[in-house]
Biopython code that builds the backbone (N, CA, C, O; Angstrom):
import numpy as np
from Bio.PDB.StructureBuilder import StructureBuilder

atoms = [
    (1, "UNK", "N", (109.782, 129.227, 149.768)),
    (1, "UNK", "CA", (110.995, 128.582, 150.204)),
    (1, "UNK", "C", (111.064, 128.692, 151.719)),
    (1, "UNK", "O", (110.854, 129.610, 152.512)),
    (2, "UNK", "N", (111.413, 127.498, 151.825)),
    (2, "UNK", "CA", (111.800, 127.306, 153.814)),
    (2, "UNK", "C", (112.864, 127.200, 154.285)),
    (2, "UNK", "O", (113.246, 126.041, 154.127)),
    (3, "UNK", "N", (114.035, 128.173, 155.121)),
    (3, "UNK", "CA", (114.755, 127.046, 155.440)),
    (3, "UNK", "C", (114.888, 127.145, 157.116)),
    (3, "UNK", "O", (114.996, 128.194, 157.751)),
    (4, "UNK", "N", (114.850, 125.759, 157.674)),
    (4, "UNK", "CA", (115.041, 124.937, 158.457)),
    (4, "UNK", "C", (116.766, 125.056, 159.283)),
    (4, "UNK", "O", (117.831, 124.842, 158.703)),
    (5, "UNK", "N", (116.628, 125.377, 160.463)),
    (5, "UNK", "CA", (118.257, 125.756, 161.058)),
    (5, "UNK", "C", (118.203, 124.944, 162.454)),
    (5, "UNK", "O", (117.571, 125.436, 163.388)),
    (6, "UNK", "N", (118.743, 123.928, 162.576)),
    (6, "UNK", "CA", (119.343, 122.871, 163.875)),
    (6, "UNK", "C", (120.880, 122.550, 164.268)),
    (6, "UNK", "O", (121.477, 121.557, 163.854)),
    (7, "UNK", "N", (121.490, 123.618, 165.204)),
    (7, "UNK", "CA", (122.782, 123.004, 165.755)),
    (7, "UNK", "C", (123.281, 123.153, 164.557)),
    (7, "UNK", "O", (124.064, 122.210, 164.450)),
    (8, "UNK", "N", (123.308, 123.759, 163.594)),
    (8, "UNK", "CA", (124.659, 124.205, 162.717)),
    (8, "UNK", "C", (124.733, 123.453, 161.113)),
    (8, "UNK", "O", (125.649, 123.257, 160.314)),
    (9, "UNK", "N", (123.074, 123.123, 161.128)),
    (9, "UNK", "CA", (122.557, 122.173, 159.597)),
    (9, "UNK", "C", (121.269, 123.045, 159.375)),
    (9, "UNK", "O", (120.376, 123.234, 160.201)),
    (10, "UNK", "N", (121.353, 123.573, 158.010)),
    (10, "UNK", "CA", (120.427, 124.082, 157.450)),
    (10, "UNK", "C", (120.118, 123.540, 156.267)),
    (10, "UNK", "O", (120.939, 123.353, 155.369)),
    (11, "UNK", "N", (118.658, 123.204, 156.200)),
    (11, "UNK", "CA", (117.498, 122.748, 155.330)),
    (11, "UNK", "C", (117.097, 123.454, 154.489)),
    (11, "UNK", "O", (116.103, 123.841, 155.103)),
    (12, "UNK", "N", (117.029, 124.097, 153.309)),
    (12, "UNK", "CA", (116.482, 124.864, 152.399)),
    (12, "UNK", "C", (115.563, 123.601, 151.505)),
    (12, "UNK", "O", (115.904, 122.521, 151.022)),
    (13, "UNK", "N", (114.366, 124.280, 151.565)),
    (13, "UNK", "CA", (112.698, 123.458, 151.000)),
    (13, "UNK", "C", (112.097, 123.618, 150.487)),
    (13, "UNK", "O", (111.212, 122.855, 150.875)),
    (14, "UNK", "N", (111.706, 124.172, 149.639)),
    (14, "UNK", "CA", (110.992, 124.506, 148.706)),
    (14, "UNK", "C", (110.129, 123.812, 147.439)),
    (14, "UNK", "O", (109.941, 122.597, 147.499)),
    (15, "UNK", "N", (109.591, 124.586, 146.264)),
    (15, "UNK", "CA", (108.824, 123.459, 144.968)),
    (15, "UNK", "C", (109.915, 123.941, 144.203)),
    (15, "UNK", "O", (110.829, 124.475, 144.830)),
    (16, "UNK", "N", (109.992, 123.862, 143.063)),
    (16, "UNK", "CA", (110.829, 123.410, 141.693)),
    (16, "UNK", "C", (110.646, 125.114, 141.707)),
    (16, "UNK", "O", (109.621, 125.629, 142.153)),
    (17, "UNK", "N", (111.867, 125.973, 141.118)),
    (17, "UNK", "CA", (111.685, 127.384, 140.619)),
    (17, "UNK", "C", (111.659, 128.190, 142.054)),
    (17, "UNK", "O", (111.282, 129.351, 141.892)),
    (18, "UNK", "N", (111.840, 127.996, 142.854)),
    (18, "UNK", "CA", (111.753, 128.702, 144.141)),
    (18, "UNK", "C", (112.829, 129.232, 144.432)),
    (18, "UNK", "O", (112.736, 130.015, 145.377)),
    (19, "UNK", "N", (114.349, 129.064, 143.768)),
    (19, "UNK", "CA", (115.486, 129.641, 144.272)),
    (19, "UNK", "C", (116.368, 128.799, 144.862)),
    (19, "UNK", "O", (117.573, 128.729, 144.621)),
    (20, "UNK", "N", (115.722, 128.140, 145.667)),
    (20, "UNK", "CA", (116.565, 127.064, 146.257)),
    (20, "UNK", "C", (117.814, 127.274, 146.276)),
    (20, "UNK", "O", (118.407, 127.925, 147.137)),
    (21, "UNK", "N", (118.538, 126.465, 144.846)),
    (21, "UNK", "CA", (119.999, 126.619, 144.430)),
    (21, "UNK", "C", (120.291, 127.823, 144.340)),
    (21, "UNK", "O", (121.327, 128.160, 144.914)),
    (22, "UNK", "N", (119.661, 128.670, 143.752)),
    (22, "UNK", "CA", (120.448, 130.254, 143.731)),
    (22, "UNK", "C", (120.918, 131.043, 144.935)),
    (22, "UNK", "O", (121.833, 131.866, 144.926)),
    (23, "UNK", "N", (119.922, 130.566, 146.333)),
    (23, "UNK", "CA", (120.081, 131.023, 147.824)),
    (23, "UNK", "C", (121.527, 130.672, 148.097)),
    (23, "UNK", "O", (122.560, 131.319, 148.271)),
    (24, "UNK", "N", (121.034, 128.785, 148.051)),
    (24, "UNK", "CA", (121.806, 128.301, 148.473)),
    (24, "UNK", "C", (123.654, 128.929, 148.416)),
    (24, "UNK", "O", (124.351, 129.554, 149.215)),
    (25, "UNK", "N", (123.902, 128.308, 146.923)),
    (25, "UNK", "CA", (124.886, 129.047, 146.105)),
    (25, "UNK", "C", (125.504, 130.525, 146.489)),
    (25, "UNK", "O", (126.683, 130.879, 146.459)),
    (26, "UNK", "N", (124.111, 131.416, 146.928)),
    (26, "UNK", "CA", (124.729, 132.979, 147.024)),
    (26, "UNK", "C", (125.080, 132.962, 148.729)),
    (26, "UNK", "O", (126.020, 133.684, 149.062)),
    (27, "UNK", "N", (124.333, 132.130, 149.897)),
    (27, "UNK", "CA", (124.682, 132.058, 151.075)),
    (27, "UNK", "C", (126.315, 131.561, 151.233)),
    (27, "UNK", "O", (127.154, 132.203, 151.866)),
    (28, "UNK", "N", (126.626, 130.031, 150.378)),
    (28, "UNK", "CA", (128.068, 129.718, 150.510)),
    (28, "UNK", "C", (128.809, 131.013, 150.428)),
    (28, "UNK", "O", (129.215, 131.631, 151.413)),
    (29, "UNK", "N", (128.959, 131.385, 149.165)),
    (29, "UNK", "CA", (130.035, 132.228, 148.169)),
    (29, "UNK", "C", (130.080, 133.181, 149.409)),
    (29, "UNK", "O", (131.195, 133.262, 149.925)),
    (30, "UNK", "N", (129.063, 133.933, 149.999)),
    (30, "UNK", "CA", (129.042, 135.447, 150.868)),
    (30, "UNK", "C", (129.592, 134.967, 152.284)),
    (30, "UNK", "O", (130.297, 135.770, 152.895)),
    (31, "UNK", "N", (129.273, 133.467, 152.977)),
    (31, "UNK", "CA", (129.753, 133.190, 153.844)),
    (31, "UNK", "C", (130.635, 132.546, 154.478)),
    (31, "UNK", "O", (130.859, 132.512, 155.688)),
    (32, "UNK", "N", (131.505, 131.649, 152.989)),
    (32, "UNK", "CA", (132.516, 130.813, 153.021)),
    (32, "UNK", "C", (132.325, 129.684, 154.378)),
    (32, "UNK", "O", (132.924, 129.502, 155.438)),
    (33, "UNK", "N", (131.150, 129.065, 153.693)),
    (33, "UNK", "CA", (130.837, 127.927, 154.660)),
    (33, "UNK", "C", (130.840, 126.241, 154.131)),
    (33, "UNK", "O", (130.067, 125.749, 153.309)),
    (34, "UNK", "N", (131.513, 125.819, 154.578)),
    (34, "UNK", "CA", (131.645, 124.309, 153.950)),
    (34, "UNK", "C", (130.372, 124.055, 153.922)),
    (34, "UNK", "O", (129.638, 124.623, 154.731)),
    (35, "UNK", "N", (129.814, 123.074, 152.906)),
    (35, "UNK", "CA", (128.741, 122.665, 152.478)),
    (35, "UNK", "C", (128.497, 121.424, 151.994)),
    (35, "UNK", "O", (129.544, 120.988, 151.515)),
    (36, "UNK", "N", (127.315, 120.397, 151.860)),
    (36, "UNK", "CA", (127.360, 119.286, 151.988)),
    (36, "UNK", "C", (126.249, 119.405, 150.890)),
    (36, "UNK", "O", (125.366, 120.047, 151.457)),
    (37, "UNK", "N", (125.813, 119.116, 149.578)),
    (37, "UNK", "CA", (124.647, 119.155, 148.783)),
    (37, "UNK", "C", (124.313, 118.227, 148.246)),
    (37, "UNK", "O", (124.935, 117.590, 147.396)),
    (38, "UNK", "N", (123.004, 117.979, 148.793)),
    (38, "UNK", "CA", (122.169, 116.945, 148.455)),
    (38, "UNK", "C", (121.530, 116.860, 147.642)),
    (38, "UNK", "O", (121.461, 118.088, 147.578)),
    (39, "UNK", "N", (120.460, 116.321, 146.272)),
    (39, "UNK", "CA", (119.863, 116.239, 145.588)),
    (39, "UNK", "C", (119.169, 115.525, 145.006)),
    (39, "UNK", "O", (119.975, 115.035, 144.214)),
    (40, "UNK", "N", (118.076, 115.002, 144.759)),
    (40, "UNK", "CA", (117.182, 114.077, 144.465)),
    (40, "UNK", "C", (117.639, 114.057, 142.926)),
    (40, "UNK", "O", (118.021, 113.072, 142.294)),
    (41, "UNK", "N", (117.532, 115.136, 142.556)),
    (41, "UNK", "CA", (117.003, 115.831, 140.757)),
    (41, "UNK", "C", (118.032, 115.873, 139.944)),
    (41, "UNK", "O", (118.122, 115.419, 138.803)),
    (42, "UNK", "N", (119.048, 116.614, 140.777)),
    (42, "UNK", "CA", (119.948, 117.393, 139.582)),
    (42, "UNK", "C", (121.226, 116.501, 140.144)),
    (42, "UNK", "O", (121.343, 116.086, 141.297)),
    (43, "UNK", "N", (122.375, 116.260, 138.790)),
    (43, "UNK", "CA", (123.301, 115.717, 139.124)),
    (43, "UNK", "C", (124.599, 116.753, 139.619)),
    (43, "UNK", "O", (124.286, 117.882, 139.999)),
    (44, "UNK", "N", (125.635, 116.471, 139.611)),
    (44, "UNK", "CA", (126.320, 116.960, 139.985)),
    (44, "UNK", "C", (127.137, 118.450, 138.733)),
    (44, "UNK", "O", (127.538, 119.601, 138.908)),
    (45, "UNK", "N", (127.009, 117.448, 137.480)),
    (45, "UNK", "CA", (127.635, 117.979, 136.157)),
    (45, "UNK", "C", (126.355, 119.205, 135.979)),
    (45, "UNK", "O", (126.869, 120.261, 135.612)),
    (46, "UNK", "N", (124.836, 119.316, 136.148)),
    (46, "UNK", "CA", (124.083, 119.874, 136.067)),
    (46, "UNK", "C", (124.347, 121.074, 137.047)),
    (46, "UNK", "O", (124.605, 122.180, 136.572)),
    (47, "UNK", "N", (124.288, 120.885, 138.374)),
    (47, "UNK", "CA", (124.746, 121.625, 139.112)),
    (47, "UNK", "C", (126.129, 122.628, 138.969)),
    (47, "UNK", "O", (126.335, 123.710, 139.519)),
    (48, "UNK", "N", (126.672, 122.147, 138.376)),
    (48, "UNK", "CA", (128.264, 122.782, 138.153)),
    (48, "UNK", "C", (128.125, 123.723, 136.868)),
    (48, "UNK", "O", (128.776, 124.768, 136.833)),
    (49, "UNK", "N", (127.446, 123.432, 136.017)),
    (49, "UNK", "CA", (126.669, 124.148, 134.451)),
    (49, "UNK", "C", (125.845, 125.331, 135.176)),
    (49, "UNK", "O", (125.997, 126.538, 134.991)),
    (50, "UNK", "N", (125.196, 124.877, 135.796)),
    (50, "UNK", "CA", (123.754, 126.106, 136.181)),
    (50, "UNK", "C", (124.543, 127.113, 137.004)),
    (50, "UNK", "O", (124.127, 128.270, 136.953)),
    (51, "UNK", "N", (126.013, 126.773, 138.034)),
    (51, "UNK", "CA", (126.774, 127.617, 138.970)),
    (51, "UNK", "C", (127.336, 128.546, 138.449)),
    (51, "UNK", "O", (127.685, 129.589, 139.003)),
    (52, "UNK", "N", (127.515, 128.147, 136.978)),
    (52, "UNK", "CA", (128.859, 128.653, 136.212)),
    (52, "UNK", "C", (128.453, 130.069, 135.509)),
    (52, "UNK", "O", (129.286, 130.692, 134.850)),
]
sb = StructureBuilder()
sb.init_structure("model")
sb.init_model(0)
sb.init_chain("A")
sb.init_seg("    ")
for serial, (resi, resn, name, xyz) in enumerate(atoms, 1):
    if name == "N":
        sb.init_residue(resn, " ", resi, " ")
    sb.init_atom(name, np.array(xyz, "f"), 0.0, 1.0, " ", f" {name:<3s}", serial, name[0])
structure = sb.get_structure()
């Protein structure tokens, strides 16, 4: 996993199973940072199931 930091936008990159979402997810919650999530793969209802 990679992530990528420019002027106040961070990139998290990785293959499938890498954490990604789980980082992601545990960075918001610990840092109470508005967030913008993008996704090729997973929908939104998927995302909200796997958070829960």
């Amino acid at each position: 996993m990679v992530v990528f930091r420019l002027r106040g936008v961070s990139l998290v990159y990785g293959p499938p199973g890498a954490g990604k979402t789980t980082f992601a997810a545990w960075y918001t919650y610990h840092n109470y940072k508005r967030v913008f999530w993008v996704s090729v793969f997973e929908d939104e209802a998927t995302f909200r199931r796997n958070m829960a």
